[in-house]
Backbone bond lengths (Angstrom), bond angles and torsions (degrees), N, CA, C in turn:
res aa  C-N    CA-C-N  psi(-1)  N-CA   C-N-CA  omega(-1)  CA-C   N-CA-C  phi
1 X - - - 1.445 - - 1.533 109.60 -
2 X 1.482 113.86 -57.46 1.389 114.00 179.54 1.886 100.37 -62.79
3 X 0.915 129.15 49.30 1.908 125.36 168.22 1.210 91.25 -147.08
4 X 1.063 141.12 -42.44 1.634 140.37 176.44 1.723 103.60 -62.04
5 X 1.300 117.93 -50.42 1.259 113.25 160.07 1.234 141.07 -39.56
6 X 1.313 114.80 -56.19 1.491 140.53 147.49 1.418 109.42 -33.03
7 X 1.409 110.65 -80.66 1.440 98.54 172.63 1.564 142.36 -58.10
8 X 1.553 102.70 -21.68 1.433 106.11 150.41 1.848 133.11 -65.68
9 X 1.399 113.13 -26.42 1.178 115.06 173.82 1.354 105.94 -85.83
10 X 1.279 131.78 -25.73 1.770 122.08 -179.26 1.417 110.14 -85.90
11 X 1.605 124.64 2.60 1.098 109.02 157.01 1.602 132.86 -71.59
12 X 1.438 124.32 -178.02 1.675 101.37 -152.44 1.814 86.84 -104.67
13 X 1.322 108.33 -7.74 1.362 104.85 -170.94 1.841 114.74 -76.22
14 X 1.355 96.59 -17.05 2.009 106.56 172.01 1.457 95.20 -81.18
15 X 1.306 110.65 -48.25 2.167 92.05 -173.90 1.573 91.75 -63.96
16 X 1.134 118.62 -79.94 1.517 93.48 -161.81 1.785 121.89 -42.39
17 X 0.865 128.26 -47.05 1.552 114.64 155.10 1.439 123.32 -45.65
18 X 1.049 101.00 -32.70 1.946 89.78 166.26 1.321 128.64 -81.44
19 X 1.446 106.26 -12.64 1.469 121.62 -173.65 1.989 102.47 -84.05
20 X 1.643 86.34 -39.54 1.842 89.01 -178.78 2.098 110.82 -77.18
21 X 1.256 96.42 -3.36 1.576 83.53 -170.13 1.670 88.42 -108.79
22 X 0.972 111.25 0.75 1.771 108.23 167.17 1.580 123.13 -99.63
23 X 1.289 105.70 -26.77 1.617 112.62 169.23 1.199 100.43 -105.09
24 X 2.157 145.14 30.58 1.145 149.76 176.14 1.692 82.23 -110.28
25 X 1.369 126.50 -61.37 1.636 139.52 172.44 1.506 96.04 -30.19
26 X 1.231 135.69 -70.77 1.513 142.62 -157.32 1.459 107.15 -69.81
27 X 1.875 108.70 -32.19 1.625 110.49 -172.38 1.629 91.25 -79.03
28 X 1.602 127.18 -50.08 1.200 97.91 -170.84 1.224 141.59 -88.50
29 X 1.708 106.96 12.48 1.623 93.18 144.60 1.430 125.25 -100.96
30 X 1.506 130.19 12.75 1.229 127.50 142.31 1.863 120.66 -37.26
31 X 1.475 104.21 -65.78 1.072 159.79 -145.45 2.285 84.50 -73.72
32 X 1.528 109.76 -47.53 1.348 116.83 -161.32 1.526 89.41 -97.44
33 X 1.189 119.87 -15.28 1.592 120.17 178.92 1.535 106.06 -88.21
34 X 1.331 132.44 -35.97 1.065 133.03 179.96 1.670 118.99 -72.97
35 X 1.311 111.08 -33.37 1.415 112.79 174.98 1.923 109.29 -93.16
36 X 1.048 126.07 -23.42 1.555 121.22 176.21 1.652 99.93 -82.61
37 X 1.615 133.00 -52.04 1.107 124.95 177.09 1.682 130.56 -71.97
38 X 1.218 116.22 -23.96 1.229 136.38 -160.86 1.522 122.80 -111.12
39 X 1.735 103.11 -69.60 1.100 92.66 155.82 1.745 155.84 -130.04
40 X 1.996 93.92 36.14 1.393 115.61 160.40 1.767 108.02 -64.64
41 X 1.326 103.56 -42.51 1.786 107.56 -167.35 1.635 102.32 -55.35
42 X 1.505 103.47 -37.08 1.559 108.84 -159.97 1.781 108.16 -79.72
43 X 1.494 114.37 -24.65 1.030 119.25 176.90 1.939 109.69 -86.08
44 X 1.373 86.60 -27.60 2.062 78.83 166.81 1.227 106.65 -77.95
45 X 0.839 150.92 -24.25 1.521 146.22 165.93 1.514 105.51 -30.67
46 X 1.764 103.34 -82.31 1.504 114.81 -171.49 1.800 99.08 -68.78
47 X 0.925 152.74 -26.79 1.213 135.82 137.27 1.661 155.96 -42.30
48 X 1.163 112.11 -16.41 0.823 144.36 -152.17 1.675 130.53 33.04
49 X 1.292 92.16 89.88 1.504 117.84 -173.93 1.412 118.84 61.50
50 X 1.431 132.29 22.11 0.999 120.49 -175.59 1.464 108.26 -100.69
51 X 1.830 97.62 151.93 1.447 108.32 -172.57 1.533 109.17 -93.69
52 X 1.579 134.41 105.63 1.433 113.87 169.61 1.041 131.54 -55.65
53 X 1.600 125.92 -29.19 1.470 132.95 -159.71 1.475 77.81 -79.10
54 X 1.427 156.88 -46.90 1.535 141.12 -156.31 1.346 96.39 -91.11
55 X 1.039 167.16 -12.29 1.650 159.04 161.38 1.110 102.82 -42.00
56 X 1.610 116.98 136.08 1.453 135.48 176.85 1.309 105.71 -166.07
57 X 1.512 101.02 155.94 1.713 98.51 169.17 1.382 104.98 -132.89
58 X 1.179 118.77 119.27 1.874 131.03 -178.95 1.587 89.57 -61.58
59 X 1.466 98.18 120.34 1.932 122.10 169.29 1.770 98.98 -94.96
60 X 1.091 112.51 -30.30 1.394 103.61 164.14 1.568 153.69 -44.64
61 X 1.842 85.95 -39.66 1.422 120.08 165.68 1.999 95.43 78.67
62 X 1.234 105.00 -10.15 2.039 92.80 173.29 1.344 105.47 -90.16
63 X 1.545 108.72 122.03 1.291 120.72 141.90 1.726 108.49 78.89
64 X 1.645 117.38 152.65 1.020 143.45 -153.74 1.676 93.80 -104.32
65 X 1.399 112.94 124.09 0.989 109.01 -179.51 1.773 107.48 -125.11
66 X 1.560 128.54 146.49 0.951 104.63 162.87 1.666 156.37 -105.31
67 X 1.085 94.53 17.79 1.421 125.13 166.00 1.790 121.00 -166.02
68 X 1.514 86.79 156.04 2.059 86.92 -177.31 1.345 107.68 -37.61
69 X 1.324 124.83 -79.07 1.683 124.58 -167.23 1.640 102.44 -40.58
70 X 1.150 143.28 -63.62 1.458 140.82 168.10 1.330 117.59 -16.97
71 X 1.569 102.92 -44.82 1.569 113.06 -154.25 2.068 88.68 -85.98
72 X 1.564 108.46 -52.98 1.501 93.38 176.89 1.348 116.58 -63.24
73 X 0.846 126.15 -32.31 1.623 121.60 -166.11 1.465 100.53 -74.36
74 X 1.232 128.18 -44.55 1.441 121.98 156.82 1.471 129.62 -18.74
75 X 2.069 92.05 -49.13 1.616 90.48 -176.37 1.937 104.79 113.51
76 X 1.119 100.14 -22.72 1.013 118.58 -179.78 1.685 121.64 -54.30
77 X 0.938 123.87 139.31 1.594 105.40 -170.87 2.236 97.12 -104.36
78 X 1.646 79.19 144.91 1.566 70.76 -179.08 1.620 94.62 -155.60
79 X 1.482 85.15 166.89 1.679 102.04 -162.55 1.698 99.93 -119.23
80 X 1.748 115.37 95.24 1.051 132.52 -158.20 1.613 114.40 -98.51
81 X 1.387 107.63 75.23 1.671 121.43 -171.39 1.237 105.41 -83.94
82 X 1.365 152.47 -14.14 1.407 142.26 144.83 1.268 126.68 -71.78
83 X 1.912 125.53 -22.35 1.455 113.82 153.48 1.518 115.67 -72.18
84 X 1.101 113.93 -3.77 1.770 107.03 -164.62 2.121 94.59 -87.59
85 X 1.703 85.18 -21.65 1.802 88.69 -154.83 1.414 93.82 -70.92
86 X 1.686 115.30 -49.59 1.590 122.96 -164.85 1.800 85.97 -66.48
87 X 1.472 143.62 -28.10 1.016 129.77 -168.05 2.027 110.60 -66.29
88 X 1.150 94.32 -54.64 1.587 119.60 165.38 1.740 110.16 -46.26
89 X 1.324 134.47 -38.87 1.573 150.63 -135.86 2.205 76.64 -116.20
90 X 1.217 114.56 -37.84 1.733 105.31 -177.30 1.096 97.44 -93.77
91 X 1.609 127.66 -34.47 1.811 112.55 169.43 1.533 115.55 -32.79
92 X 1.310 103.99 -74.87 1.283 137.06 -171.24 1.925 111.29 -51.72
93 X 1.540 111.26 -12.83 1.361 90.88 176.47 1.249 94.04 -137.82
94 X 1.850 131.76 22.40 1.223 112.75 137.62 1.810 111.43 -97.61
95 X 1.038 112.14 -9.40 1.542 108.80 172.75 1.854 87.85 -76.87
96 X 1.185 148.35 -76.76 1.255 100.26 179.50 1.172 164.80 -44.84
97 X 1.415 107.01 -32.73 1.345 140.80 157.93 1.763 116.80 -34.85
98 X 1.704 104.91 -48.49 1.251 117.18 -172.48 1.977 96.89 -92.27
99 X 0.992 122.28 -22.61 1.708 125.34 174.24 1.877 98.20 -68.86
100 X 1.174 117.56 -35.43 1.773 118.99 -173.84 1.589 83.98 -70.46
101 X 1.311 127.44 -75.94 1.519 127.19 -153.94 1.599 109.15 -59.94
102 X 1.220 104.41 -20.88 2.045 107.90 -167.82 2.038 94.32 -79.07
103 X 1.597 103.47 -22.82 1.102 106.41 -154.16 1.753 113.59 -100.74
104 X 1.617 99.15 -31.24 1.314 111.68 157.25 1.543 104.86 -53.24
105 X 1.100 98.04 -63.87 2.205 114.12 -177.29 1.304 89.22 -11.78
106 X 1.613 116.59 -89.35 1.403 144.36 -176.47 1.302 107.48 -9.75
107 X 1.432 120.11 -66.11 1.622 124.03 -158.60 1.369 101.36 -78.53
108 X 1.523 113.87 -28.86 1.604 111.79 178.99 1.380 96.19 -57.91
109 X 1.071 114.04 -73.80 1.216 128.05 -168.14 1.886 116.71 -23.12
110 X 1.333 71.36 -53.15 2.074 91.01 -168.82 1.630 104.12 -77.85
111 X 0.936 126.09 -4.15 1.276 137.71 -175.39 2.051 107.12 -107.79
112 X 0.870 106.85 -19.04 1.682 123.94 169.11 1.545 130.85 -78.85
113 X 1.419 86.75 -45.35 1.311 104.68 143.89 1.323 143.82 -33.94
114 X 1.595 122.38 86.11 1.627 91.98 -169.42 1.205 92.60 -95.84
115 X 1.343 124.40 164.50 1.563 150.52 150.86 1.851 108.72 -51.13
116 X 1.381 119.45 104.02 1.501 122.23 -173.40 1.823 101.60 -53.50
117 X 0.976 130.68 123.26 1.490 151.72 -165.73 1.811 98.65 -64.25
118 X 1.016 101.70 106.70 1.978 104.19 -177.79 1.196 100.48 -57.05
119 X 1.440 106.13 154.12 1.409 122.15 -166.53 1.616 92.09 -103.24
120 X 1.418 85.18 135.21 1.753 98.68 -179.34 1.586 118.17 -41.74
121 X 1.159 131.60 136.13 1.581 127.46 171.95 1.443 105.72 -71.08
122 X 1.278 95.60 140.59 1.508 114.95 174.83 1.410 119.31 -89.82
123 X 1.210 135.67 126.50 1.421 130.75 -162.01 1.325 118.54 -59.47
124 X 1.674 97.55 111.00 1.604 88.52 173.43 1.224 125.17 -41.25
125 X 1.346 127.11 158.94 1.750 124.96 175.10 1.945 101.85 -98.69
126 X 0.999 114.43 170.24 1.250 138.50 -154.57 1.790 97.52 -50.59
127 X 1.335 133.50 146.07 1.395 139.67 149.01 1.231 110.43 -50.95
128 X 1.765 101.50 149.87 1.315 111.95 171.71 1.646 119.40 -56.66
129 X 1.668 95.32 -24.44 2.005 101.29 -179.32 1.346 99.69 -84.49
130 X 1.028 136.24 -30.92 1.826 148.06 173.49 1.561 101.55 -26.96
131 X 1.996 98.62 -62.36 1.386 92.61 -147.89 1.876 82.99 -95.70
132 X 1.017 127.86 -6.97 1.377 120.40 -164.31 1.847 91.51 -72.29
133 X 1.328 105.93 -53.82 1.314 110.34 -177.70 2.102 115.09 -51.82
134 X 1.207 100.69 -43.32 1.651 119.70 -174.93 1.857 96.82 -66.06
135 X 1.682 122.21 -28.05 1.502 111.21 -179.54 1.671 84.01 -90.42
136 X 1.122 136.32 -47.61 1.344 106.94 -173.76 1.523 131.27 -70.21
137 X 1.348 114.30 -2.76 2.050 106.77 155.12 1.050 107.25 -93.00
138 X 1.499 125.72 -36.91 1.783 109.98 167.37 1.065 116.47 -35.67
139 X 1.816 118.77 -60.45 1.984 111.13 167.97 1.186 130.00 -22.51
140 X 1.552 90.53 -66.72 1.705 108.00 -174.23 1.388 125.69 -63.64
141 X 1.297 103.08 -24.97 1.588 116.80 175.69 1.751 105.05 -81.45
């Protein structure tokens, strides 16, 4: 088992998977910076100022809390539908994010590609009317 292992990790297809789940780590806190700084502010705007990532609703029914972290640290049980939403809102724009790069990939790709260079045609040989015509002056001649 431990040689099957071995040979599964020295293939090149685990480094490159290790390479994408380490620069996937770096995209998603790009990725968590862009939607809490950028575009939570822009959506409180047309909302009026409200924060989704802090929305919750106490299932507990004790006590007034004033923000999510308050409400867990309390102990409190709560049902947190604006972290789940901003969770859903970073799905959605690194699954695009990663559809632009899979898709750039593509055209590189297809563009690398050369087309194998046709091989010169070889001269057709004479038509069937060619030679039909060529036995009839042989006759005549």
């Amino acid at each position: 088992m431990l040689k099957e292992f071995r040979e599964f990790i020295a293939k090149g297809n685990v480094m490159d998977m290790a390479v994408g789940i380490i620069i996937g780590a770096a995209f998603t806190a790009i990725v968590t910076s862009l939607v809490d700084d950028l575009i939570n502010p822009i959506i409180g705007l047309f909302t009026g100022g409200i924060d989704f990532s802090n929305q919750f609703v106490v299932l507990s029914g004790e006590g007034n809390f004033a923000s999510l972290e308050a409400a867990r640290e309390a102990g409190a049980a709560v049902f947190a539908y604006g972290s789940f939403l901003m969770a859903v809102l970073n799905f959605l724009i690194v699954a695009w994010v990663v559809f632009l790069l899979v898709k750039a990939v593509n055209r590189i790709k297809a563009a690398a590609v050369t087309e194998p260079e046709a091989a010169p045609e070889e001269p057709a040989g004479p038509s069937e009317l060619d030679v039909l015509i060529e036995i009839r002056d042989r006759l005549k001649a």
